[in-house]
C-alpha positions in Angstrom: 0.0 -55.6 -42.1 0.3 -59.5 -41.3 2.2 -59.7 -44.8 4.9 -57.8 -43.8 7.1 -58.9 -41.0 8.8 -61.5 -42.8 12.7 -60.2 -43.2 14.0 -60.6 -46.1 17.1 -62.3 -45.5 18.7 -62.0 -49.2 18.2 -58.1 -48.7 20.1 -57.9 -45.5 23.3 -59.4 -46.2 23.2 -57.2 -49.5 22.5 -54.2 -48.2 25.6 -54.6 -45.5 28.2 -56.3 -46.9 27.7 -53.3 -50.2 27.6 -50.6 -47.5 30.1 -51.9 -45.2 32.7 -52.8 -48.2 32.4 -49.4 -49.9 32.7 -48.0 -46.6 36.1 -49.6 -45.6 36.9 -48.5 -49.5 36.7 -45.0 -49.0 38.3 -44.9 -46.2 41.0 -46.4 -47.5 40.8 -44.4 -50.7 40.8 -41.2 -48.0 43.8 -42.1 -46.3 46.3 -43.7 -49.3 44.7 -43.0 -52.8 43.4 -39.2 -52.3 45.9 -36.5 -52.4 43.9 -33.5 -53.8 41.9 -32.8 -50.9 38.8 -32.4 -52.8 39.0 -36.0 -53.4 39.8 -36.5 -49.7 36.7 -34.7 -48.3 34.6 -36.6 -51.3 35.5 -40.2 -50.2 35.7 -39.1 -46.2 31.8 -38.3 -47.5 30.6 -41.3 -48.8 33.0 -43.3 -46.0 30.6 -41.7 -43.2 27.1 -42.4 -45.2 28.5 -45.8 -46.0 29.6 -46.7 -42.2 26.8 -45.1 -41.2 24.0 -47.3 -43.0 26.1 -50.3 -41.9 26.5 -49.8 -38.5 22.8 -48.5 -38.4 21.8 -52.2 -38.8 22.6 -52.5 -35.0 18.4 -51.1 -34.7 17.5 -54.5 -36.7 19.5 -57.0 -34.9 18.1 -55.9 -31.6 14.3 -56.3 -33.0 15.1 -59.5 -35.4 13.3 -62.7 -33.6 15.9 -63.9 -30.6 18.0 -66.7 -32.4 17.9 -66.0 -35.6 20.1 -64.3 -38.8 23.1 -66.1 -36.3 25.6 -65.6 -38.9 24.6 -62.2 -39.9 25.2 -61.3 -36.0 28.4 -62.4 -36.0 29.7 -61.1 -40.0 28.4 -57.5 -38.7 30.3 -57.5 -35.9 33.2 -58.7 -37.2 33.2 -56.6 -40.2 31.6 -53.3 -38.5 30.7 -53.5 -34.8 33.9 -54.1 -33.4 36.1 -51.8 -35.3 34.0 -49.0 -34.4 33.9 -50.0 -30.7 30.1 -50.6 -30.8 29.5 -54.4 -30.8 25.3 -55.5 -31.0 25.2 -56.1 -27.6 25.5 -52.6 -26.9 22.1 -51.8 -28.2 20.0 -55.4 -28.0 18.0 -55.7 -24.7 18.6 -51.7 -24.2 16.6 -50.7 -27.5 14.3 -53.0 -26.7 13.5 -51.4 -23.4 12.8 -48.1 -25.1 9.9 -49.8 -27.0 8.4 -51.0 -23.9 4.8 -49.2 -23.4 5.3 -48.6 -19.7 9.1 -47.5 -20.1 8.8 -44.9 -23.1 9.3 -41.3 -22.5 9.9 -41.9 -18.8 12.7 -41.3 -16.8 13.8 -45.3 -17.5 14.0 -44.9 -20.8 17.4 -44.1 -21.7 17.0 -43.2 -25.7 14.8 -40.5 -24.3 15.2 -36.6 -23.0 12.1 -34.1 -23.5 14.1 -31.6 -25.3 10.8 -29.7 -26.9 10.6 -29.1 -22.8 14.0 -27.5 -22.5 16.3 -25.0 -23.1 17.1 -25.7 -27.3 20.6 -24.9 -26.1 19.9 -29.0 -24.8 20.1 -30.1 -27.9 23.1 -28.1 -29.2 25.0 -29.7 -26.1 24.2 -33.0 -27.3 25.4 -32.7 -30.9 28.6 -31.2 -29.4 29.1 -34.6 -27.8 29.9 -35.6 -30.7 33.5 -34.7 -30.9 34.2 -36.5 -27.5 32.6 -40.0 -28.2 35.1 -42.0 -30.0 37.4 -41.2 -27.7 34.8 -42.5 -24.6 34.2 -45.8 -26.7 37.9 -46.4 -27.6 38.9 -45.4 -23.9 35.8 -47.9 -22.7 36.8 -50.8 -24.7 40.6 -50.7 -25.3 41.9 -49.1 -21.7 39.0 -50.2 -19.2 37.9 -53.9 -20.7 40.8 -55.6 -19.0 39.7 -54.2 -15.2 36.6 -55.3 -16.0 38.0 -59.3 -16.2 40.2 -58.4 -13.2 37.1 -56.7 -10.6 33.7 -57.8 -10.8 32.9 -54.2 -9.0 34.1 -52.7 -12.3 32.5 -55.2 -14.5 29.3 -54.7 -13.0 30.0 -50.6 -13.4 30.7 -51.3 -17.2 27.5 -52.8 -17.8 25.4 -50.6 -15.7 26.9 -47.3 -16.8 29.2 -48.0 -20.2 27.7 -51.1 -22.0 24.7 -49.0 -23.6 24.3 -47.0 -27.1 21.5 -44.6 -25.1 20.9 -40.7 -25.2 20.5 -40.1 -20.9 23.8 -40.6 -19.6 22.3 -41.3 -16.0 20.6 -44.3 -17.8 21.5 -47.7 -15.7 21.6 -51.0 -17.5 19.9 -53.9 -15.6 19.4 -57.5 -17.1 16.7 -58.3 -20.2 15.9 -61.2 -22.0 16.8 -59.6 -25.0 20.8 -59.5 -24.1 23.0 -61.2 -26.2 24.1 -63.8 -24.8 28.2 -63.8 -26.3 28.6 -60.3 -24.8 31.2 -61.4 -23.1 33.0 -62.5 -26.6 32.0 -59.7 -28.3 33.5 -57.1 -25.2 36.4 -59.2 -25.5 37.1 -58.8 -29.7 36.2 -55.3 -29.3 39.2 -55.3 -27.0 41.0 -57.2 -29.1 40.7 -55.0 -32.7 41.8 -52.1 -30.7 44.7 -53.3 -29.3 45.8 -54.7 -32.6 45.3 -51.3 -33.9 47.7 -49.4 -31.7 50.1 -52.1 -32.1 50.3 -52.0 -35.8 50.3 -48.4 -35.2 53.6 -48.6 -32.8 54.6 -51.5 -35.0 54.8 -48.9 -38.3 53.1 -51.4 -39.9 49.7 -49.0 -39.7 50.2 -45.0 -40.4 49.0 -43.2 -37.2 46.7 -40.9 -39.4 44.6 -44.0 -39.9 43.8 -43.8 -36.7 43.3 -40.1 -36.5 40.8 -40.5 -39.9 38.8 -43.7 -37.7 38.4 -40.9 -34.9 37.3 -38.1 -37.5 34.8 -40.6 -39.0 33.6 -41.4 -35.9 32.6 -38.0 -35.7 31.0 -38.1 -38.9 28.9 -41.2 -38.1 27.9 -40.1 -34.4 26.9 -36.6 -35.7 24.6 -37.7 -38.6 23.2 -40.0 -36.0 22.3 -37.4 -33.6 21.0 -35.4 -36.0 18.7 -37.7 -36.8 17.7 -38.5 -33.2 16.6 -35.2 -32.8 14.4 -35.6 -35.7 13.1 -39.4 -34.3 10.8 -38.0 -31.8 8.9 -35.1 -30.5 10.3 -35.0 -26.9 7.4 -33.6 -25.3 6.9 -35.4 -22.4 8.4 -33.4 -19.7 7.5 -35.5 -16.2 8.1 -38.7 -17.4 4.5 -40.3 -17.0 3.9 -43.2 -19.1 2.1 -42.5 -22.3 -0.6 -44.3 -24.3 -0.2 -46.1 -27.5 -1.4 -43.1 -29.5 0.9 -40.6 -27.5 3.7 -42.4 -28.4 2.9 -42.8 -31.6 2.4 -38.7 -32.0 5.4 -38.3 -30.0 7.0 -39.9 -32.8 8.2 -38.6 -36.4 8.0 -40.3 -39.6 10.0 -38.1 -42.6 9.2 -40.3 -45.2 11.3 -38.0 -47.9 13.2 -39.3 -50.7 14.7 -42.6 -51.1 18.0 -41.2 -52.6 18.2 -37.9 -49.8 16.2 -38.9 -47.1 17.5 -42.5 -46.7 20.9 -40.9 -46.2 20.5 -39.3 -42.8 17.8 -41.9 -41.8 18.8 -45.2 -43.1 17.9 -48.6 -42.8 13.8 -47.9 -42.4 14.8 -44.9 -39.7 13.0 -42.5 -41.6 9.7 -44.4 -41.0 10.2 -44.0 -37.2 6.8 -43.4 -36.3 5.5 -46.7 -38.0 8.4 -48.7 -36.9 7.0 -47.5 -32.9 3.6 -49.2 -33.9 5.2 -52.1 -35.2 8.7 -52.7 -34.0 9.5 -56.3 -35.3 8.5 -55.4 -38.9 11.6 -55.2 -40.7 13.5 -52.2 -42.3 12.3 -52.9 -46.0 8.6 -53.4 -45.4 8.2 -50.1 -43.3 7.8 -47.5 -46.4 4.7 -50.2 -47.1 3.6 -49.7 -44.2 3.2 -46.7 -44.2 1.8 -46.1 -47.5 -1.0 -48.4 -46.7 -2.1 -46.1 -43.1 -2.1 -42.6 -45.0 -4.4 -44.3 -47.4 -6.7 -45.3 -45.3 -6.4 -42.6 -42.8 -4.3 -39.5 -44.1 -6.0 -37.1 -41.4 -5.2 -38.6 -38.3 -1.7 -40.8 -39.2 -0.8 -38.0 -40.9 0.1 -36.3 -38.1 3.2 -38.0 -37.2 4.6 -36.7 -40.5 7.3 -34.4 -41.2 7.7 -33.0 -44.5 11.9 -32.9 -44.3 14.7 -33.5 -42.1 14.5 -29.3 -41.3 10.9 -29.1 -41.1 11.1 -31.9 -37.9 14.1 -29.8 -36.6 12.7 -26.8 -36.7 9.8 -27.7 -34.9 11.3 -28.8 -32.0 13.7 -26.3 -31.6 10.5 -23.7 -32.2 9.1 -25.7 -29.1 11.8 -25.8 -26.7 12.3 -22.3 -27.2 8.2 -21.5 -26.2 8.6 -24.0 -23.3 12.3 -22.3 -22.0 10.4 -18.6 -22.1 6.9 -20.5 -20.5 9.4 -22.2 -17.7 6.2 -24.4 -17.4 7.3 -27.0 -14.7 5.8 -30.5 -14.0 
């Protein structure tokens, strides 16, 4: 595998700047240039998939090498991070936590809850979520930012409890290496974009359905994500003990798919999840290799990690948390 885990920088700034520009594109087709609503629902489509992949590139910056791709930081925020409230620093340090072999699938790992161990009603509850987050992330940045300058008591509560892109709301920030180090600046543009939106918005200048459409594609992007979360991982680590390298590695999925369907829901290398747990600085493009060169060489045993489809890795979990809510098998 020592061949693959150089990035290939070229490919990065293509693949954004296409996704984030046809993104912005059909959303502005959506809100001014779509009157048949067939159209609308067509370009509120591909302005969801096209967000999505772009903001998805959040996972790489927080495993690119710690002072590199500088400029590709800063154009992704600019461009995507903050105008959907979710600036890198958000997810760099915190993801990086979750990959730690000690921190997995315990109860400090905040990208993790054993749902294969619960009620499947869990995982419902989650995806409903959705509808409430862009109003949590707006309300975070836009109304609560500005205490945070003012009280260090509240800044301090920001970062621990509303400064992380994580799946266990009881998860608690602390301090990594891996932080950015311009949160500060990018908490502060975040800030920034949102007030200019509402003033526009009181201003006439911007049409108040633009901001209802950002809120609705919100949705979109923060559903397909979750979606796709469930499908990540196995969840079957109910106590929160530590797990080896091989238990994590089977407690994770890889749905290697179809570049064209697949890639969709799981973009940017996600769908390669299980490969990417064995070698999280390889980068996004190089995984599918990856992979192809383990299931030749050992089909039987990396196989297992393997999901034929995006339902076949659903199903299975919710088939398991169902078992495990009738077994009420405790710790």
């Amino acid at each position: 595998m020592r061949d693959l885990f150089e990035p290939k920088v070229w490919l990065y700034w293509t693949d954004f700047l296409f996704h984030i520009t046809l993104g912005w594109t059909a959303f502005a087709l959506t809100l001014w240039a779509a009157p048949w609503p067939p159209m609308q629902v067509l370009f509120y489509v591909i302005c969801v998939l096209s967000m999505y992949r772009a903001v998805i590139f959040i996972h790489e910056l927080s495993h690119l090498k710690r002072g590199t791709f500088a400029a590709f930081r800063w154009v992704w925020n600019l461009l995507c991070g903050f105008a959907l409230m979710a600036p890198s620093y958000t997810y760099s340090g915190v993801h990086n936590h979750h990959h730690q072999r000690n921190v997995y699938g315990t109860r400090a790992d905040g990208e993790y809850i054993p749902f294969a161990t619960r009620s499947p009603w869990a995982m419902v509850a989650m995806l409903a979520m959705g509808a409430l987050l862009p109003a949590m992330v707006a309300v975070r940045f836009v109304l609560l930012t500005p205490f945070g300058w003012i009280s260090p008591r509240v800044r301090r509560l920001l970062w621990e409890r509303a400064s992380s892109l994580t799946l266990d709301w009881r998860f608690k920030r602390g301090i990594s290496d891996r932080d950015d180090p311009g949160w500060r600046w990018q908490e502060a543009l975040a800030f920034l974009y949102g007030v200019s939106a509402l003033g526009l918005a009181f201003a006439g200048v911007l049409p108040w359905r633009a901001l209802g459409l950002w809120y609705v594609m919100m949705f979109g992007v923060f559903t397909v994500n979750s979606v796709r979360t469930l499908a990540a991982h196995c969840y079957r680590n109910p106590c929160g003990q530590p797990m080896t390298v091989s238990e994590q590695f089977l407690d994770s999925v890889d749905v290697p798919g179809n570049l064209l369907l697949t890639a969709l829901w799981a973009p940017v290398g996600l769908r390669y999840h299980a490969t990417h747990h064995l070698f999280p600085s390889m980068p996004y493009h190089n995984l599918g290799t990856a992979y192809r060169r383990l299931m030749h060489a050992m089909p039987q045993v990396y196989g297992q990690a393997s999901r034929r489809g995006l339902w076949d890795a659903l199903r299975r979990i919710w088939r398991e948390a169902r078992a495990s809510a009738r077994a009420h098998v405790p710790c």
